[in-house]
N, C-alpha and C positions, 0 to 999 in steps of 0.2 A: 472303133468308137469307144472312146476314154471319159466316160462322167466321171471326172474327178470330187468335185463338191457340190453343195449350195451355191451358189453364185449371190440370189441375192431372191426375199418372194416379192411380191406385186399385191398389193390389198388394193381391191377398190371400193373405194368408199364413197359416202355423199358429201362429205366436205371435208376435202383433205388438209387443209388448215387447222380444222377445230381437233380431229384427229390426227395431226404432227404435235398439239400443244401437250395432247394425253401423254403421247408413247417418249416427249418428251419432258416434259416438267413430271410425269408420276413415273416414269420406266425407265428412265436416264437414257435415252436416244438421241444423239445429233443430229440436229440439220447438217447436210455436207453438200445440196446440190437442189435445184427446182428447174423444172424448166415448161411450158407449156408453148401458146402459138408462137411467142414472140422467139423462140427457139427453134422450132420447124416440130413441137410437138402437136401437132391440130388438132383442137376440139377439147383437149385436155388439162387438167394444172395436175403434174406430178413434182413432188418433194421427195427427195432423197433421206435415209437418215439413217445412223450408223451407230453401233455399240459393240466393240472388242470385233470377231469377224462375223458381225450379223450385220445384214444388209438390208434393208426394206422401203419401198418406194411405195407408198401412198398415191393413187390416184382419183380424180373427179372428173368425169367427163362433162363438158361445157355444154351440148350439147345433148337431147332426147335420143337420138339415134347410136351415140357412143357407145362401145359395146362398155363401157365403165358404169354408163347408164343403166342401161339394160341387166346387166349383172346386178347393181343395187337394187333395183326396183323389183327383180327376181328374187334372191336372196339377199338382201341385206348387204351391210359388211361385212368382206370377208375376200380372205385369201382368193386371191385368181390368176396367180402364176405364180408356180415356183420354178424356179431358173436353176439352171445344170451347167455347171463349168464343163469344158471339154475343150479338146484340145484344138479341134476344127468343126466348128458349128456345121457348115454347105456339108461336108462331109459325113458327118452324123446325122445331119437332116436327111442327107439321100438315104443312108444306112436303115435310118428308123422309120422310114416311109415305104423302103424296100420289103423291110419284117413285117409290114400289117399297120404303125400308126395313120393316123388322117395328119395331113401335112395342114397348117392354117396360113401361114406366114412365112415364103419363101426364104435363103438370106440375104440379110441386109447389112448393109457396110458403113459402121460411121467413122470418120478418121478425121483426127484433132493433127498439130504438131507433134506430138511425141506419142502417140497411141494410135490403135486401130482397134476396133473392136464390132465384131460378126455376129448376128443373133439372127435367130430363125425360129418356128415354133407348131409345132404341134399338140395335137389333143393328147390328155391324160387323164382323169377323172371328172364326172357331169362335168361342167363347166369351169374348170380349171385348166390351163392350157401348162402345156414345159416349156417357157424358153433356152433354145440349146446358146450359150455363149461362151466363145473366144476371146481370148485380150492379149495382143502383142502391144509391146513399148510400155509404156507410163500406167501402172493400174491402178495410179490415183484417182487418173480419169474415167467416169463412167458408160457415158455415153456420148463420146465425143463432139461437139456442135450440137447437141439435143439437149443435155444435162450441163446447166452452168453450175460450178464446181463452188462452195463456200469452203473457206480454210477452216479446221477443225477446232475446236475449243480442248486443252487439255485437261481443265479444271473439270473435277467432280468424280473423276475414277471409274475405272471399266466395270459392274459389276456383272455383266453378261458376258459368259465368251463367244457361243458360236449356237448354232442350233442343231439339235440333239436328235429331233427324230416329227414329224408330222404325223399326227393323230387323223384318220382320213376317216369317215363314215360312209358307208355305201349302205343300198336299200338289201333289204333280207334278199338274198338268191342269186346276187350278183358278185361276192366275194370270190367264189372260186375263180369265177371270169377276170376279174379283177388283176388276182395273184397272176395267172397265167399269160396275161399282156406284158405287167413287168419282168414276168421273169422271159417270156423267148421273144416280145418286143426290144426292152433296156434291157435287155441280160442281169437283172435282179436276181439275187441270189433268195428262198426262203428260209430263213432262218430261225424261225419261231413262230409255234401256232397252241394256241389252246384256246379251250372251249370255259367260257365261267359263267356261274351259276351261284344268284343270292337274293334270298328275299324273292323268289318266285317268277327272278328275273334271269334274261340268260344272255349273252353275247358268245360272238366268234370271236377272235383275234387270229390276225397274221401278217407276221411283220414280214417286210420284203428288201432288201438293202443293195446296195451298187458293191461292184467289185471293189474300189476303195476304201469300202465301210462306210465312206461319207455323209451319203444320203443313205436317212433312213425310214420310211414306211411303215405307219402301224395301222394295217385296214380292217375295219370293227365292220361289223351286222350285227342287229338285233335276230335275236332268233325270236320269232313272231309266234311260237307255239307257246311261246312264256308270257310273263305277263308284261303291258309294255312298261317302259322306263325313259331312263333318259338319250338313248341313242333314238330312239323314236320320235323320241320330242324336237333333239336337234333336226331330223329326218324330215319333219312338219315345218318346221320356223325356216329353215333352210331351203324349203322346197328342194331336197336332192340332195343327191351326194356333196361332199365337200370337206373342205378341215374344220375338222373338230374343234381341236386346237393345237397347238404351234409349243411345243417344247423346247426350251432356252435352257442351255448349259450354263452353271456358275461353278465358281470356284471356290466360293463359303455361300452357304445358304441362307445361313442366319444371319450373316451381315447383310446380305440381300433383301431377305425378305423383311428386315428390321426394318430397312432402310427405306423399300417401296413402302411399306406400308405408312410410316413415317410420312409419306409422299402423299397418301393419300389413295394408293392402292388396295381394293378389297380381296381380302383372300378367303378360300372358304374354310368353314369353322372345322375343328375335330371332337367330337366328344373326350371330356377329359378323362373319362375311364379306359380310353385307348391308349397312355401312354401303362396303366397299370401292368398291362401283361407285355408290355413290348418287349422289353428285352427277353424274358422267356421267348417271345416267338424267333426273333433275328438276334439274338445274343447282345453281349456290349457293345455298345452305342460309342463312338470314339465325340460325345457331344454333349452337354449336361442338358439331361433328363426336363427341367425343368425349363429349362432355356425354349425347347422343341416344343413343352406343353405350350409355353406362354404365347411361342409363335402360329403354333398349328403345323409345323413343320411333320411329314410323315417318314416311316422308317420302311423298307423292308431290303428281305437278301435272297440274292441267288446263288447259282455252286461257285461264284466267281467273288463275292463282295455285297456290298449294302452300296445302298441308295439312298437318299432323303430327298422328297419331291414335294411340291404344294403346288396347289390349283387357286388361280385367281379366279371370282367371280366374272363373267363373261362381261365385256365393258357398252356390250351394244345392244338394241333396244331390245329385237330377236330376242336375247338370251342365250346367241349362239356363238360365235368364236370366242375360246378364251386362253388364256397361257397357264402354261405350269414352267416350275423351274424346280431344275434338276442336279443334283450333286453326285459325283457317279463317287464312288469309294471303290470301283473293281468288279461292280454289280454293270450283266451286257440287257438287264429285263428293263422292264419297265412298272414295277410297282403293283401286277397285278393282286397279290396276297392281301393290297391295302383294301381292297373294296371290300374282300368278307370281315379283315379284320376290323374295320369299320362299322360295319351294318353288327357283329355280337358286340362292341363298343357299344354302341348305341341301347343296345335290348339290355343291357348288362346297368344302365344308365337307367332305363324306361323298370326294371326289375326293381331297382333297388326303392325307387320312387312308388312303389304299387299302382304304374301305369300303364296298361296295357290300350295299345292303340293298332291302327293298323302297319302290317309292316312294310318299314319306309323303304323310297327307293335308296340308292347309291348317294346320288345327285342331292336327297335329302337330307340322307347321312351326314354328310358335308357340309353343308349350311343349316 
């Protein structure tokens, strides 16, 4: 069994039209493909839509009984399948159902003139399922006779490349459970765990990744002895586990996040007394200083490199799924340093003004 990448995720949403216009007029995503009953998809209208090698299909189930239905009515919008390239879907299905997964969706075969392509699926986290998928011949094609294909527009420029790592929240006392599925169910490797601690607040983290490096995994807890915060909150709005949010690789940030924002994208704010000490904390910044204040753009480094990341405002009603985009500079973390240096940002801000209030979360820090 070879999980090679992402393949492609699955959000199901309550109107996957209204929701192709967002991800495409503010996020730069293509349509490349739709197909519902009049394609042999029943009950549902999914839209294909593409950016650098991010793949994401939007769907709405037509129907109350849908499990598309059922999902939004549950939680909301939000991710509910992330797909795994492999090399033989029937084959890893039996594999990953022989280690201990629940098997959902035996495989199945769609084959166009120039492609074939195998998917199968089992359970992964609350209500998030893994599509395992294969593709021999043409990988233009997605899902051959199911997905009617649209030719791609080249105008407007890739500013995404691929996605970087899926932010997952599970309930307090389930992470260890968690880690130990992916790692002797998908042979996930662990790669990184720490415990953080701010403003009264506390989380786990532990990230879990495939032998390719491809897919990456970063699965949070609240730790519930502390006081709650924002992993709680998503924990409520979400009813359950689920993505957090969905991490997007780029390749300039500031032309990125210039650019969404331009679009009409909300990103979340930084206190401007954060960029004061930044280079003290992560050294020179290969980026003008001011450029990152004016964006909200953040910085931090590991033993490997720096990073610059932002967090967009969540786009749905919840308050729960939202994106960050990610500039790697040689950095393998994920920006945890930012949250404390945020929150004394913040108090450093509330000091100078002789305002003391209570102390805020993360989530607040931010906006």
């Amino acid at each position: 069994m070879d999980i090679r990448a992402i393949d492609h995720i699955e959000l199901f949403v309550g109107d996957a039209r209204q929701a192709a216009f967002y991800f495409d007029r503010a996020v730069g995503f293509q349509l490349r493909g739709q197909g519902g009953p009049e394609t042999g998809l029943a009950d549902q209208r999914s839209l294909l839509l593409s950016q650098g090698d991010v793949r994401m299909v939007l769907t709405t189930g037509l129907t109350a009984e849908h499990p598309a239905s059922r999902y939004v009515q549950r939680h909301g919008d939000g991710v509910a399948v992330v797909a795994l390239e492999v090399d033989d879907a029937a084959g890893a299905y039996a594999e990953l159902v022989r280690r201990g997964a629940v098997g959902v969706t035996p495989p199945t075969t769609f084959t166009g003139a120039d492609a074939e392509v195998v998917t199968a699926e089992v359970e992964g986290f609350g209500d998030v399922l893994h599509r395992l998928v294969s593709r021999h011949g043409d990988r233009g094609e997605f899902l051959p006779g199911a997905v009617e294909m649209t030719p791609p527009d080249d105008g407007g420029g890739k500013l995404l490349v691929e996605i970087d790592h899926l932010a997952v929240c599970v309930p307090t006392g389930q992470l260890g459970e968690t880690v130990r599925h992916y790692r002797e169910v998908f042979g996930f490797a662990e790669v990184f765990a720490e415990h953080v601690e701010v403003a009264g607040q506390a989380m786990n983290s532990t990230v879990v990744q495939s032998p390719s490096g491809r897919v990456t995994l970063v699965l949070l807890e609240p730790d519930r002895s502390r006081r709650r915060g924002q992993l709680d909150a998503f924990l409520d709005q979400h009813a359950g586990a689920g993505v957090q949010h969905l991490g997007l690789r780029t390749d300039d940030i500031v032309t990125a996040v210039a650019t969404l924002a331009e679009r009409g994208v909300r990103f979340a704010g930084t206190p401007a007394s954060y960029y004061d000490a930044l280079e003290a904390r992560v050294g020179p910044v290969d980026a003008p200083l001011d450029r990152l204040r004016d964006l909200g753009v953040l910085v931090d480094r590991d033993h490997a490199g720096q990073l610059l990341q932002i967090f967009t405002e969540s786009m749905h009603v919840r308050r729960t799924l939202f994106l960050e985009l990610i500039e790697r500079r040689g950095a393998r973390t994920f920006g945890s340093g930012n949250i404390k240096a945020l929150y004394e940002a913040k108090e450093r801000e509330l000091a100078a003004a002789g305002t003391t209030v209570a102390a805020p979360t993360p989530q607040e820090v931010r906006t």
